[in-house]
PDB file of N, H, CA, C and O in Angstrom:
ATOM      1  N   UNK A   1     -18.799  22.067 -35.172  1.00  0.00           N
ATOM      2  CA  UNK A   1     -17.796  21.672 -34.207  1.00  0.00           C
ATOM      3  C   UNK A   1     -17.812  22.659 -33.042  1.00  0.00           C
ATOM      4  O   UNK A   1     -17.649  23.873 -33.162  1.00  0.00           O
ATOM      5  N   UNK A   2     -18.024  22.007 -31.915  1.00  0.00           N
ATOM      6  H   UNK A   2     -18.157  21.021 -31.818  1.00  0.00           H
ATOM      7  CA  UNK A   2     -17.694  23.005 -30.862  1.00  0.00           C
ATOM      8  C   UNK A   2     -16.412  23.594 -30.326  1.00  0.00           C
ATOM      9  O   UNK A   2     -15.440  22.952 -29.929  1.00  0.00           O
ATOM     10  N   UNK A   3     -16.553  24.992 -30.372  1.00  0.00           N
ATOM     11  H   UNK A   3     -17.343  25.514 -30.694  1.00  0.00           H
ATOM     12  CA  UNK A   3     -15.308  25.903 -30.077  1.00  0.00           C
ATOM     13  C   UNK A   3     -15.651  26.137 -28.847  1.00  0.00           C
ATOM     14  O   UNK A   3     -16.869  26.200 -28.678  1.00  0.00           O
ATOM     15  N   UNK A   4     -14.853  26.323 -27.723  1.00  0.00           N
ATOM     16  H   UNK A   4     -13.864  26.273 -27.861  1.00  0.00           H
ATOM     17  CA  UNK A   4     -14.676  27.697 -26.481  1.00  0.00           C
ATOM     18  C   UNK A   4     -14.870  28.756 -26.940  1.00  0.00           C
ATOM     19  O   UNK A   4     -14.379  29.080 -28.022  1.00  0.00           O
ATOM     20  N   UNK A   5     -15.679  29.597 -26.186  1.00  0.00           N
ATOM     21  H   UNK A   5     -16.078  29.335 -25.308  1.00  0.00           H
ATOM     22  CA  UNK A   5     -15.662  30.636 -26.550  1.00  0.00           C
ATOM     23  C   UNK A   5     -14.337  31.321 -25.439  1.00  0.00           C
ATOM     24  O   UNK A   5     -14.025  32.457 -25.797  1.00  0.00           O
ATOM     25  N   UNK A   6     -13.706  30.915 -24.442  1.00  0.00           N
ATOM     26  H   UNK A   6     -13.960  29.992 -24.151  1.00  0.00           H
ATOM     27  CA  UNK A   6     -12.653  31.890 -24.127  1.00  0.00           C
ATOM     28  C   UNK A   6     -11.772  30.779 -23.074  1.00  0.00           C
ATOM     29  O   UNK A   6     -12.176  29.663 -22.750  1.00  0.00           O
ATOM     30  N   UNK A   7     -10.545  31.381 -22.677  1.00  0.00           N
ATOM     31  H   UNK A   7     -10.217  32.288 -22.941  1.00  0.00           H
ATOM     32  CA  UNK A   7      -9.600  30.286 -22.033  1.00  0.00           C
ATOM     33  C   UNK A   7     -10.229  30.009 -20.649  1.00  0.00           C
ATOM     34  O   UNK A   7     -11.098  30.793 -20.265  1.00  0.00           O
ATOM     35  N   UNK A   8      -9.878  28.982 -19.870  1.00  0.00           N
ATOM     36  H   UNK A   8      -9.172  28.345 -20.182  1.00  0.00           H
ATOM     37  CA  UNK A   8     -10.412  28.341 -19.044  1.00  0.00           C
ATOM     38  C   UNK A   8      -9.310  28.462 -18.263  1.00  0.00           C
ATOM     39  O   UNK A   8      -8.295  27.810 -18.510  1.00  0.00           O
ATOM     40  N   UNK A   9      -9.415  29.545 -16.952  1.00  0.00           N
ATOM     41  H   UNK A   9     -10.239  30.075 -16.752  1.00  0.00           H
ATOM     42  CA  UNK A   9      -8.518  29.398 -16.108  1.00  0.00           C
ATOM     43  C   UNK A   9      -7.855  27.835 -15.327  1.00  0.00           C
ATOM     44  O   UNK A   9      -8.447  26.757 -15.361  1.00  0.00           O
ATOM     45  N   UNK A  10      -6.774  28.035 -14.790  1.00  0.00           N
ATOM     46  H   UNK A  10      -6.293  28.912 -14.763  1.00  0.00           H
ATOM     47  CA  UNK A  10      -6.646  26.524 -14.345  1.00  0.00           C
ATOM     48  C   UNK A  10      -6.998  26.123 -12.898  1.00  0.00           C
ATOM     49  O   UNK A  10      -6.954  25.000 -12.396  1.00  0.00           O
ATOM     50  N   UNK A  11      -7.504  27.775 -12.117  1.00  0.00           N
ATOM     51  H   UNK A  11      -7.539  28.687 -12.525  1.00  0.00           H
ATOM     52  CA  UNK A  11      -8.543  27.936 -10.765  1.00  0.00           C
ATOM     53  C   UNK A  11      -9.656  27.054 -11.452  1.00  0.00           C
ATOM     54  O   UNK A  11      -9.606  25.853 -11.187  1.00  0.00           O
ATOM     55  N   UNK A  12     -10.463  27.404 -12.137  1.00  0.00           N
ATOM     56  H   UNK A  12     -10.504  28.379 -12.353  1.00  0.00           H
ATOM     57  CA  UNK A  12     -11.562  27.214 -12.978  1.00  0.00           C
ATOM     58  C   UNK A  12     -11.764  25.923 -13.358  1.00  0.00           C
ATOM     59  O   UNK A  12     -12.892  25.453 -13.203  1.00  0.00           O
ATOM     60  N   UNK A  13     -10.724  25.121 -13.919  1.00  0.00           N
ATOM     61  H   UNK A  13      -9.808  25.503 -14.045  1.00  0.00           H
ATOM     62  CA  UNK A  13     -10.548  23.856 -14.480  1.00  0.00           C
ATOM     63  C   UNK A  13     -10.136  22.842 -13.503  1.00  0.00           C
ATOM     64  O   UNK A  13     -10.540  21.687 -13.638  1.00  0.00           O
ATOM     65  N   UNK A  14      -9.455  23.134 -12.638  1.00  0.00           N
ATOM     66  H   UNK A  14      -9.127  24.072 -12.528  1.00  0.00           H
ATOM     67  CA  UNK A  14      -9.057  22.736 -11.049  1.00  0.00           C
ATOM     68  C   UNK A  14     -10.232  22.480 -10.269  1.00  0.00           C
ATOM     69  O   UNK A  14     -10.195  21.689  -9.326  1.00  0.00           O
ATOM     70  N   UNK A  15     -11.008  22.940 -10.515  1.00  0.00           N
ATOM     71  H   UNK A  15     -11.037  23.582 -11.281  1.00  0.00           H
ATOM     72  CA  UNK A  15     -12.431  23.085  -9.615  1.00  0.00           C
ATOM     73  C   UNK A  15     -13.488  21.836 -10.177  1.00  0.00           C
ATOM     74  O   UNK A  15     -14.286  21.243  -9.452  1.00  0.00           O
ATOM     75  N   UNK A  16     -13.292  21.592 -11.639  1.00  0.00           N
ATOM     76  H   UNK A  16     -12.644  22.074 -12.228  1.00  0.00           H
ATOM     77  CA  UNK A  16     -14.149  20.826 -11.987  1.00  0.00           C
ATOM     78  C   UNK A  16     -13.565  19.140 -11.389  1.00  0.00           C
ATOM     79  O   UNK A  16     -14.378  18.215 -11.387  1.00  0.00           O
ATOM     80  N   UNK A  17     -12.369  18.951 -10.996  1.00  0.00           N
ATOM     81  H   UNK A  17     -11.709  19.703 -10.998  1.00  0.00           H
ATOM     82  CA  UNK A  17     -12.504  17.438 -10.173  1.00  0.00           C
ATOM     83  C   UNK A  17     -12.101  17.426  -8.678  1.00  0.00           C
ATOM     84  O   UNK A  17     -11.801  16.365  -8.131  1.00  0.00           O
ATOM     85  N   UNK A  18     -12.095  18.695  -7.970  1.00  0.00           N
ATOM     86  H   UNK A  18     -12.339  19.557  -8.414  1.00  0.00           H
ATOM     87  CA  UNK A  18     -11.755  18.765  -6.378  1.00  0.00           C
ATOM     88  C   UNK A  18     -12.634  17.878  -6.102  1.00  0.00           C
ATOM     89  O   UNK A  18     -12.182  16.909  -5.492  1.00  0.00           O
ATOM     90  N   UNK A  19     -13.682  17.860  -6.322  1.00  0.00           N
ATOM     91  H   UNK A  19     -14.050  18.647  -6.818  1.00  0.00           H
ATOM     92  CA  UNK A  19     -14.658  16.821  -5.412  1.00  0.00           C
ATOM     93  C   UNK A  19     -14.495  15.685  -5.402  1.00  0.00           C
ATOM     94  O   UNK A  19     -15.087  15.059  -4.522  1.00  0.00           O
ATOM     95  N   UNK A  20     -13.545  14.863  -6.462  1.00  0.00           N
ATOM     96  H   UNK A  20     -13.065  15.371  -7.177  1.00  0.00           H
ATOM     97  CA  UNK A  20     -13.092  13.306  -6.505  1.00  0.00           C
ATOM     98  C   UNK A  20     -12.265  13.302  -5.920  1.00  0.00           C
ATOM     99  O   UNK A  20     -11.756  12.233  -6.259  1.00  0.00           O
ATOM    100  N   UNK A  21     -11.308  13.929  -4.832  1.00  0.00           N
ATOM    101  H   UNK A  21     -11.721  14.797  -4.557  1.00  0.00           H
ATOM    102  CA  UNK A  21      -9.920  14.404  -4.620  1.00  0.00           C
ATOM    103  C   UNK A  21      -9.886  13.364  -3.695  1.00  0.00           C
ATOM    104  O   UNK A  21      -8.998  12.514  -3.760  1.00  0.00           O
ATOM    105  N   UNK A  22     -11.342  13.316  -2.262  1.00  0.00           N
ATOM    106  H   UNK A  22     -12.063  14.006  -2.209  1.00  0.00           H
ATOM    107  CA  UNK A  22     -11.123  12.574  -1.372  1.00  0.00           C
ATOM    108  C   UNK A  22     -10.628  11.416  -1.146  1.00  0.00           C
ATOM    109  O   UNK A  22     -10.226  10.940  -2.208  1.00  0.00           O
ATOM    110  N   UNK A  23     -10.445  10.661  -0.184  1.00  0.00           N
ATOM    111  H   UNK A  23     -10.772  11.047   0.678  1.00  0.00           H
ATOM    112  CA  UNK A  23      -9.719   9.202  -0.316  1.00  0.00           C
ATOM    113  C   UNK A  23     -11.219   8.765   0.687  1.00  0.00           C
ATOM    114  O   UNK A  23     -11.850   9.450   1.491  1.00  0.00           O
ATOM    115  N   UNK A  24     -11.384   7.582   0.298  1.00  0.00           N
ATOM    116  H   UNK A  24     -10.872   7.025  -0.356  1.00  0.00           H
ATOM    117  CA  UNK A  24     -12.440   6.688   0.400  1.00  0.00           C
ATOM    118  C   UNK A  24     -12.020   5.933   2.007  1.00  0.00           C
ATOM    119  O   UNK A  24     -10.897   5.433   2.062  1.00  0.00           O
ATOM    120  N   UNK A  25     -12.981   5.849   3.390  1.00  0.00           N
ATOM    121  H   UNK A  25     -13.893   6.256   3.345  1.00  0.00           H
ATOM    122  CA  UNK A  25     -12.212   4.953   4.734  1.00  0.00           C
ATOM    123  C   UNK A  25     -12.193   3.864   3.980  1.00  0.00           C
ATOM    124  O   UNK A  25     -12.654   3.590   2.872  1.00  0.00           O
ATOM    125  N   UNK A  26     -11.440   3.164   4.957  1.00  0.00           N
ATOM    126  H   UNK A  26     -11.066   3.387   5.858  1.00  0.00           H
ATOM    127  CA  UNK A  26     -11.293   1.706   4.398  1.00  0.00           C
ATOM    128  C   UNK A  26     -12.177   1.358   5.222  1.00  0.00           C
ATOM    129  O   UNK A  26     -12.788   2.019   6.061  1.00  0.00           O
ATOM    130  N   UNK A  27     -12.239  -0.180   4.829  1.00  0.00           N
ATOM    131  H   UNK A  27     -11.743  -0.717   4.147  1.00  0.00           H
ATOM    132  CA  UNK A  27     -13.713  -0.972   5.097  1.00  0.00           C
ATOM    133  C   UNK A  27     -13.644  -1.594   6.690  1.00  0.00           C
ATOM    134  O   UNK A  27     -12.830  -2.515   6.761  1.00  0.00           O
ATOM    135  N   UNK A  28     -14.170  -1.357   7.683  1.00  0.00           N
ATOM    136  H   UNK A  28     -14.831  -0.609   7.626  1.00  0.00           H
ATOM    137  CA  UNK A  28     -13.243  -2.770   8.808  1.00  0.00           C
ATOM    138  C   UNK A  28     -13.972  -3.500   8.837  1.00  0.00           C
ATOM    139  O   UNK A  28     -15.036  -3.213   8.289  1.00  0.00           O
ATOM    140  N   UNK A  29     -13.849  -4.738   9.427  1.00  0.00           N
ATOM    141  H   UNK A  29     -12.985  -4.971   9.873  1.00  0.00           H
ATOM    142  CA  UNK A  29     -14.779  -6.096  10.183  1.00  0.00           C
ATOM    143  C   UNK A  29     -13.661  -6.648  11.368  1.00  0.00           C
ATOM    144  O   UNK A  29     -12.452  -6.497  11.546  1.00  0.00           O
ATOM    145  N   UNK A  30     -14.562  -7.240  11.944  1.00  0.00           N
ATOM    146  H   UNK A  30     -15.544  -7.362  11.800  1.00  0.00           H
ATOM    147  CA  UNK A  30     -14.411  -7.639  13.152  1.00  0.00           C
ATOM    148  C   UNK A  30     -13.497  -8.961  12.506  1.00  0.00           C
ATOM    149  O   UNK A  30     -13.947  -9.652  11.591  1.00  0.00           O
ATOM    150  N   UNK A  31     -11.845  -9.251  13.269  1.00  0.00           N
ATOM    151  H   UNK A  31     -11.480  -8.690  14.012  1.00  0.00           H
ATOM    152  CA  UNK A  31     -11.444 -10.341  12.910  1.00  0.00           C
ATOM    153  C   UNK A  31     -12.224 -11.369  14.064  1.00  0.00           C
ATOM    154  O   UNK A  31     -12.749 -11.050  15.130  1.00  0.00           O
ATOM    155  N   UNK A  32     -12.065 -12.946  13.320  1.00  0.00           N
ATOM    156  H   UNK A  32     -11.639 -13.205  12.453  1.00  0.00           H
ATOM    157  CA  UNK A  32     -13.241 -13.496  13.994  1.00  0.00           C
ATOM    158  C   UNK A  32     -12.149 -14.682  14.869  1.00  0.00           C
ATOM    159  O   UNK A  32     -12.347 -15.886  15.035  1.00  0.00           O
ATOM    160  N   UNK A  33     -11.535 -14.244  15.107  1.00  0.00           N
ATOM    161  H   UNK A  33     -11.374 -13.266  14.971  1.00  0.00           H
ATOM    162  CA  UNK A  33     -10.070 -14.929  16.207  1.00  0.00           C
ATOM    163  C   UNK A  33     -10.266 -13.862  17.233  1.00  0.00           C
ATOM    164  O   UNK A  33     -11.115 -14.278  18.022  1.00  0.00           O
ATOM    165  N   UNK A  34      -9.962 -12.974  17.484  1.00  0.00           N
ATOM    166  H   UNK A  34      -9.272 -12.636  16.844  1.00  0.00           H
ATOM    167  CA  UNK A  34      -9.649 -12.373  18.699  1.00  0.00           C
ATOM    168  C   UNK A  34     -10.654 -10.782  18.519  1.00  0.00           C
ATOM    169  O   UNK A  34     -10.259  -9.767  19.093  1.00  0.00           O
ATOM    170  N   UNK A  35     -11.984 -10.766  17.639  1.00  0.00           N
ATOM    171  H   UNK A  35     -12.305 -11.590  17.172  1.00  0.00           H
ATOM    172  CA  UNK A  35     -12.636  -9.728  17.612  1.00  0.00           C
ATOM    173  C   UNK A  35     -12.485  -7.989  17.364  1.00  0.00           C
ATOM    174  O   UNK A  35     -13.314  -7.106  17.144  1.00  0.00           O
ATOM    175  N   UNK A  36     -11.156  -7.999  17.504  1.00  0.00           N
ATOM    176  H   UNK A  36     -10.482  -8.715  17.683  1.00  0.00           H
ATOM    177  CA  UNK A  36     -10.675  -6.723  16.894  1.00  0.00           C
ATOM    178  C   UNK A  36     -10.991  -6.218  15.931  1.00  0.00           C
ATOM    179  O   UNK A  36     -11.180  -7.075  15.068  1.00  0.00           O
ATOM    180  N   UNK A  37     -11.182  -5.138  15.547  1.00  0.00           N
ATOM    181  H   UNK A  37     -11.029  -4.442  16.248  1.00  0.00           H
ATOM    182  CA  UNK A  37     -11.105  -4.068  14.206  1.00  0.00           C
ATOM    183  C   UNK A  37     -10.215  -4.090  13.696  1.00  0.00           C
ATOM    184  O   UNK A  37      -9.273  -3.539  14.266  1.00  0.00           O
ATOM    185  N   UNK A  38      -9.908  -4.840  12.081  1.00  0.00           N
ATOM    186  H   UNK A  38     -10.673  -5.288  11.618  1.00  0.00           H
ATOM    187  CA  UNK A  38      -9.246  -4.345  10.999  1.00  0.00           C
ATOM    188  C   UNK A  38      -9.753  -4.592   9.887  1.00  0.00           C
ATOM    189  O   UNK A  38     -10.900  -5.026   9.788  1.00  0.00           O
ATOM    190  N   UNK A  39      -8.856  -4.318   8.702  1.00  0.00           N
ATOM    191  H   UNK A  39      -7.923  -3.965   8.782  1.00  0.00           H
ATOM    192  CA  UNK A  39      -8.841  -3.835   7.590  1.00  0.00           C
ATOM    193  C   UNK A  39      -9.413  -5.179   6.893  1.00  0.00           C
ATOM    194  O   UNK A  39      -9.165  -6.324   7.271  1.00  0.00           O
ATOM    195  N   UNK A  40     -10.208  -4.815   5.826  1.00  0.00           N
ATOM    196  H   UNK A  40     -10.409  -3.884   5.519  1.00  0.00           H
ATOM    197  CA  UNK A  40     -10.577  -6.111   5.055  1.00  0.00           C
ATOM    198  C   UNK A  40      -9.806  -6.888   4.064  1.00  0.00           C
ATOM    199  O   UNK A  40      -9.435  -6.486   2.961  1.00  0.00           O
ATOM    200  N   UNK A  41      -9.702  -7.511   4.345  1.00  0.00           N
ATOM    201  H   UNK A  41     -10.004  -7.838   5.240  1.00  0.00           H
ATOM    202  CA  UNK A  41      -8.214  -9.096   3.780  1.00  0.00           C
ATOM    203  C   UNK A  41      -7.164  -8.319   3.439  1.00  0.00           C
ATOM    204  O   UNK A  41      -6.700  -7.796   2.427  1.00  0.00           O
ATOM    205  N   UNK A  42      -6.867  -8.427   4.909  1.00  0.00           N
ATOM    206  H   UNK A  42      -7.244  -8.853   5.731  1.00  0.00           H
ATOM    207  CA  UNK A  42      -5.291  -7.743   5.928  1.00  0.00           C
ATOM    208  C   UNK A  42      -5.276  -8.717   6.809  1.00  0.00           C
ATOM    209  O   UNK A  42      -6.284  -9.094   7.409  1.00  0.00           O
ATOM    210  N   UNK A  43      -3.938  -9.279   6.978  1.00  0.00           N
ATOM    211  H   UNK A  43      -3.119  -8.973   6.491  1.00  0.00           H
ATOM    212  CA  UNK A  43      -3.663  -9.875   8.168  1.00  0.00           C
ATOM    213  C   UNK A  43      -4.148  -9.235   8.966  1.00  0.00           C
ATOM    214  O   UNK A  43      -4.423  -8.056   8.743  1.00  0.00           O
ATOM    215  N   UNK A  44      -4.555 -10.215  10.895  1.00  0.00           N
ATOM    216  H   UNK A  44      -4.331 -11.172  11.076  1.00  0.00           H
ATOM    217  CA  UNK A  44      -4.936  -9.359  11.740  1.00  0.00           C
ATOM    218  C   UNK A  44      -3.738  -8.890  12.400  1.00  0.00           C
ATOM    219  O   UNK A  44      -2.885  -9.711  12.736  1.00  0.00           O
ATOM    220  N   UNK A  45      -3.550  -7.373  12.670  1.00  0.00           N
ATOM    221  H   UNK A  45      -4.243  -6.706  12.397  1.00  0.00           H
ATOM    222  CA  UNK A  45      -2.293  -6.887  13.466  1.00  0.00           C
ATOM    223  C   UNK A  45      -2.051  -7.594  14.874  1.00  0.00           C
ATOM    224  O   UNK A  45      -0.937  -7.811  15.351  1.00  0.00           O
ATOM    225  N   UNK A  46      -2.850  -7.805  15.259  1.00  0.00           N
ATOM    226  H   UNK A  46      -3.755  -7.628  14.872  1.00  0.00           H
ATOM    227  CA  UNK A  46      -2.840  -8.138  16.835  1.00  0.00           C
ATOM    228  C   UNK A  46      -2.538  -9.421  16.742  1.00  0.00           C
ATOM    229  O   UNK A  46      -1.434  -9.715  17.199  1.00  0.00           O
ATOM    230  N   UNK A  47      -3.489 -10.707  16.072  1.00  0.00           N
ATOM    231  H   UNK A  47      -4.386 -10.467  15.701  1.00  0.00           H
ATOM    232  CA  UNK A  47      -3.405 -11.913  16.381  1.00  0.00           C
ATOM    233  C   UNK A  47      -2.806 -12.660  15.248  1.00  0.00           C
ATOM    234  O   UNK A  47      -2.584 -13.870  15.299  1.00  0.00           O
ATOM    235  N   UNK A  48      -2.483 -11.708  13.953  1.00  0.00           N
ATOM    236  H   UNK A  48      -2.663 -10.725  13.911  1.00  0.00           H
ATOM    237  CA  UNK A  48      -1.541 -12.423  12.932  1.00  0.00           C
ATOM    238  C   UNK A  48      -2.413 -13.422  12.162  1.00  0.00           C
ATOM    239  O   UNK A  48      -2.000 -13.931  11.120  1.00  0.00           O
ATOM    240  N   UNK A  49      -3.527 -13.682  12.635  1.00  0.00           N
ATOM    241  H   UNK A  49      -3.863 -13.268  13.481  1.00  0.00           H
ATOM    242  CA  UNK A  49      -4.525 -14.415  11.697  1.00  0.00           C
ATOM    243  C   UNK A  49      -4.756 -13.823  10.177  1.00  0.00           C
ATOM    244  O   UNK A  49      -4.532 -12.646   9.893  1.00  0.00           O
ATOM    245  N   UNK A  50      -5.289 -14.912   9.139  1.00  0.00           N
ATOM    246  H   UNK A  50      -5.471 -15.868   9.370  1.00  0.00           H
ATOM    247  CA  UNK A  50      -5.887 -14.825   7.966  1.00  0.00           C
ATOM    248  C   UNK A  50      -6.572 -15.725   7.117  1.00  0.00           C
ATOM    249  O   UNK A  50      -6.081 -16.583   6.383  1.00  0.00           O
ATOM    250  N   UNK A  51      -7.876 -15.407   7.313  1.00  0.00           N
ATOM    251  H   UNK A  51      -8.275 -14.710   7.908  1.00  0.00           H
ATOM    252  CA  UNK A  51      -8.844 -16.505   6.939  1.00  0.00           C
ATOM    253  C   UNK A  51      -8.498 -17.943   7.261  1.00  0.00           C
ATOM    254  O   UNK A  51      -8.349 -18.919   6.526  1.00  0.00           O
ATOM    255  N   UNK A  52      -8.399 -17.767   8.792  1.00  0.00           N
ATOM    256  H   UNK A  52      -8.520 -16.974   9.390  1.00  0.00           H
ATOM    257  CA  UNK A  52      -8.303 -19.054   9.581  1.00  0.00           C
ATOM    258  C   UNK A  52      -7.087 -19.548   9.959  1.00  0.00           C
ATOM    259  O   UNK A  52      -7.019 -20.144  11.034  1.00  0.00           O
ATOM    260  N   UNK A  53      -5.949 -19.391   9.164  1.00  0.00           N
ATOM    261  H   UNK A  53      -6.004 -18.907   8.291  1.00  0.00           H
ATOM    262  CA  UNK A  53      -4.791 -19.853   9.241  1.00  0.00           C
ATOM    263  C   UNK A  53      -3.621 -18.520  10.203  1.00  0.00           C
ATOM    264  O   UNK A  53      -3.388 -17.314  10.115  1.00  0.00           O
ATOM    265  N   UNK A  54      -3.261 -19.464  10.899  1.00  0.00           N
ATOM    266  H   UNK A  54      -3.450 -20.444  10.970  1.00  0.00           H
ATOM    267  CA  UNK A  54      -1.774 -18.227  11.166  1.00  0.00           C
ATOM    268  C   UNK A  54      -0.757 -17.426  10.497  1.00  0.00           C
ATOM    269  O   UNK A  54       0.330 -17.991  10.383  1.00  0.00           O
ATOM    270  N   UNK A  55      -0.824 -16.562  10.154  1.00  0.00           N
ATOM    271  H   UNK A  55      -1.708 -16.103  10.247  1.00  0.00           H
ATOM    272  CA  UNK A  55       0.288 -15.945   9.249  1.00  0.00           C
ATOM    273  C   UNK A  55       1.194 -15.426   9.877  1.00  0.00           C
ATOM    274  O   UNK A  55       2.261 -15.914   9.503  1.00  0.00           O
ATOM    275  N   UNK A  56       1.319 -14.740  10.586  1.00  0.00           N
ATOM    276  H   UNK A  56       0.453 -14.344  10.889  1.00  0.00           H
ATOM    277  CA  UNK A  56       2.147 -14.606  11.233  1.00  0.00           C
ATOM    278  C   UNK A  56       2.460 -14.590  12.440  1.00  0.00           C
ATOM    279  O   UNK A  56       1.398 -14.406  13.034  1.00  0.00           O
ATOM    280  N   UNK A  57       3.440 -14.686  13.317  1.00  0.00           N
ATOM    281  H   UNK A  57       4.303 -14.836  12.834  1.00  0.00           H
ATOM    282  CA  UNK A  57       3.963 -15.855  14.643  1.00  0.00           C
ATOM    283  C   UNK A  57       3.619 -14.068  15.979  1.00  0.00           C
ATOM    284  O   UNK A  57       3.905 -12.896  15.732  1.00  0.00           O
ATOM    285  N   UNK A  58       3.094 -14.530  16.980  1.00  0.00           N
ATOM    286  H   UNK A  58       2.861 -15.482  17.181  1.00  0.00           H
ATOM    287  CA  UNK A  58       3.073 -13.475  17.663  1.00  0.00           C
ATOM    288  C   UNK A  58       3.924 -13.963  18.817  1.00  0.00           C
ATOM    289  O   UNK A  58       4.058 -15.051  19.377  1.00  0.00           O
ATOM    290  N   UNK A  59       4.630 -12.338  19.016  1.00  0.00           N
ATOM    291  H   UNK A  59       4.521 -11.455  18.561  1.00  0.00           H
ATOM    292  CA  UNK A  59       5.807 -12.345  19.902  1.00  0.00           C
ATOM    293  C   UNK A  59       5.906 -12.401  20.985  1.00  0.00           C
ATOM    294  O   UNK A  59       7.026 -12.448  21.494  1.00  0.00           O
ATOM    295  N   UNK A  60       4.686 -12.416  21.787  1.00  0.00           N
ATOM    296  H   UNK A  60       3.776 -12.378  21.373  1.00  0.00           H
ATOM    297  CA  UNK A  60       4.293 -12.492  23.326  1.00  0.00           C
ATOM    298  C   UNK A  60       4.272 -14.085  23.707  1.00  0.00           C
ATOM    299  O   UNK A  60       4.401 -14.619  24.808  1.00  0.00           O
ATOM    300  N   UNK A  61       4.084 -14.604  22.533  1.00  0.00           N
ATOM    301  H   UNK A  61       3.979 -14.171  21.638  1.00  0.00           H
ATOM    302  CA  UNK A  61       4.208 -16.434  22.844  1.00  0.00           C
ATOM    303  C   UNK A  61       5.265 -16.739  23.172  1.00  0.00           C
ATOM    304  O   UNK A  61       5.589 -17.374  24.176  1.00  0.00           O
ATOM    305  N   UNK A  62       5.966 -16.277  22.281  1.00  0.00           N
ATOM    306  H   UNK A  62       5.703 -15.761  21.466  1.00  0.00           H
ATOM    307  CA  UNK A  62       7.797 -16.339  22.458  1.00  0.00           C
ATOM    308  C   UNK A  62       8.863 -16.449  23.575  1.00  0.00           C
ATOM    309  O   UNK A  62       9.948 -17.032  23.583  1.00  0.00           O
ATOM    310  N   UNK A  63       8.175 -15.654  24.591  1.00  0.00           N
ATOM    311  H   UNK A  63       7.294 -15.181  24.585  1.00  0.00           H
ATOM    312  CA  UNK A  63       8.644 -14.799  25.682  1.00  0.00           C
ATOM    313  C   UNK A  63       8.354 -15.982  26.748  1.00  0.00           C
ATOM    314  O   UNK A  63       8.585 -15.806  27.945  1.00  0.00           O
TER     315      UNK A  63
END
């Protein structure tokens, strides 16, 4: 059976997953309504599109 041979600081043990720590960019594509950069299957911020359909109502129409 394997023993340690001595305690494992928690500097030491801390160190063995810093490198997974990062956060991953998110992905973009071009929405294909009004060509902008966003997020992948995210409404578009600008034109409120989602996979073709309107989701939500933009406020400059309004006006």
């Amino acid at each position: 059976m394997a023993v340690p041979k001595g305690k494992v600081s928690k500097q030491r043990g801390n160190k063995r997953y810093a490198g997974n720590s990062k956060a991953a960019k998110p992905t973009l594509v071009r929405c294909p309504q009004c060509q902008e950069w966003k997020v992948s299957h995210r409404v578009c911020p600008k034109c409120g599109y989602y996979n073709g359909t309107q989701v939500k109502s933009d406020d400059s129409e309004n006006k």
